[in-house]
C-alpha positions in Angstrom: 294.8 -63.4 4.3 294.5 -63.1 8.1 290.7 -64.0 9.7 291.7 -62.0 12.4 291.9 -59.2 10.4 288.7 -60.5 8.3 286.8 -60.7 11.8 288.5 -57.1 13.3 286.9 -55.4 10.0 283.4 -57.2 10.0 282.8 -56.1 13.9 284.4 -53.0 13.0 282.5 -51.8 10.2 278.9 -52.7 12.3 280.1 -50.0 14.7 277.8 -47.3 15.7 276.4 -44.7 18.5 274.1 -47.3 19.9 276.7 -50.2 19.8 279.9 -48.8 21.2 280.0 -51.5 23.7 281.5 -53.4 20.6 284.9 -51.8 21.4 285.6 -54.2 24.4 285.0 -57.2 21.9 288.1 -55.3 19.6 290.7 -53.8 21.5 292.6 -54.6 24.4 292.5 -52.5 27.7 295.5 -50.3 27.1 294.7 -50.0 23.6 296.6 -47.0 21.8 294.6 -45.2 19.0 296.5 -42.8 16.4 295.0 -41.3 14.0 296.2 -37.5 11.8 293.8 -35.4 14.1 293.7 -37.5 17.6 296.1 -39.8 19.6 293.9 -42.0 22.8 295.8 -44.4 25.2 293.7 -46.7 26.8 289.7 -48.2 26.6 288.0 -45.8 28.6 289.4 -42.8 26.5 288.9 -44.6 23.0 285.0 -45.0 24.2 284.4 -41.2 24.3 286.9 -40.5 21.3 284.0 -42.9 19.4 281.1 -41.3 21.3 281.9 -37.9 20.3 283.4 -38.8 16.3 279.7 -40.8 16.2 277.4 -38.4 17.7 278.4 -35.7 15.6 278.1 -37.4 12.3 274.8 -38.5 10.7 276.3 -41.1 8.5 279.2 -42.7 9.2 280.5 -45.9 7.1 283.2 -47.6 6.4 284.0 -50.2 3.2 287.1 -52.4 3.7 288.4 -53.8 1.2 292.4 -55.2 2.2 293.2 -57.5 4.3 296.9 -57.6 4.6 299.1 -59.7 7.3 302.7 -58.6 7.5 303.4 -60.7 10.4 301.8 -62.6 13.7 299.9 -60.3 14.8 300.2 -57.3 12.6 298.6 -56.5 9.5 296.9 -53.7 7.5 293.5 -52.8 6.9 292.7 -50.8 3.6 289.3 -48.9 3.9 287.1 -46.2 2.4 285.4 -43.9 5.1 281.9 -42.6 3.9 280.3 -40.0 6.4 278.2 -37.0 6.6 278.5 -34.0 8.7 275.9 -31.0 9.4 278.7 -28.4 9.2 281.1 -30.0 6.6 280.2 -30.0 2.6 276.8 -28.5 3.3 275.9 -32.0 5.1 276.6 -33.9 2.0 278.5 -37.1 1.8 282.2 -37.0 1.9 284.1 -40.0 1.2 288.1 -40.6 2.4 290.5 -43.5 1.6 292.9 -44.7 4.5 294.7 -47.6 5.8 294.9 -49.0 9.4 298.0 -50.5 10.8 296.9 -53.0 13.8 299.4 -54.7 16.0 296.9 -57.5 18.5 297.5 -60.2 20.4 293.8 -61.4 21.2 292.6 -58.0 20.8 294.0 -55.1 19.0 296.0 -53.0 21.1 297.9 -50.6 18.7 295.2 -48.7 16.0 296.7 -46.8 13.8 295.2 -45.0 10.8 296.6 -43.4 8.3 294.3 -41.2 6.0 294.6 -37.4 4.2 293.0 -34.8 7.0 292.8 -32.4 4.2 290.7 -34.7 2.3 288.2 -35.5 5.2 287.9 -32.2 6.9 290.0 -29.1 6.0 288.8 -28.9 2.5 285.0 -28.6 3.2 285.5 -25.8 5.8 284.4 -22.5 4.1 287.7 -20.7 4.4 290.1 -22.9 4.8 289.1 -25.6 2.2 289.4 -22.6 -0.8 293.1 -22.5 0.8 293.8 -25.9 0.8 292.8 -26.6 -2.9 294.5 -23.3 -3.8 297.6 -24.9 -2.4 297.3 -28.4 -3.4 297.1 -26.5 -7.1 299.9 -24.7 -6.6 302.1 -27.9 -5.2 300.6 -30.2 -7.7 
């Protein structure tokens, strides 16, 4: 099990609109973030990618729970994302599963998370969402 990884998640999962500072702690200056709605190259941009995803959520958590090394310096995070949203799911909690594949040296400088956008957004819109579970039925 990597401490780096251990550490990364701990900080991580204390982050919030009042704390964003954090970020310079994590990830490295030129720090490229991916995840299946937004891609953000460098520090400056990932502190107002966080400022807007946390200032238009009234919850936002997340619950690691893998802490996976594949080599020196890259691993895998496993996570649940817990969050609420005034315009998703009538405001109620919505919870997604996902991974994060981190490459770092000191600091993290490739993010990448992997997670079901259906799952976390597209399915609690009014219209779309009845589409999406229509088709997920239909696949499945």
């Amino acid at each position: 099990m990597s401490d780096f990884l251990r550490r990364f998640a701990q900080a991580f999962a204390t982050l919030d609109k009042h704390n964003l500072h954090l970020l310079d702690s994590l990830y490295s200056k030129d720090i490229a973030f991916t995840d299946p709605l937004h891609e953000v190259h460098g520090l400056p941009a990932l502190h107002r990618y966080f400022s807007e995803l946390y200032g238009n959520v009234s919850q936002l958590r997340f619950d690691f729970h893998g802490f996976d090394q594949v080599a020196e310096g890259e691993g895998y995070l496993r996570w649940k994302m817990s969050f609420c949203h005034p315009r998703l799911a009538n405001g109620k909690v919505i919870r997604v599963e996902g991974c994060s594949h981190l490459m770092w040296r000191d600091k993290v400088y490739r993010h990448r998370d992997y997670f079901d956008a259906g799952a976390m957004l597209y399915e609690h819109l009014p219209v779309v969402g009845k589409v999406v579970s229509w088709l997920k039925r239909r696949v499945g």
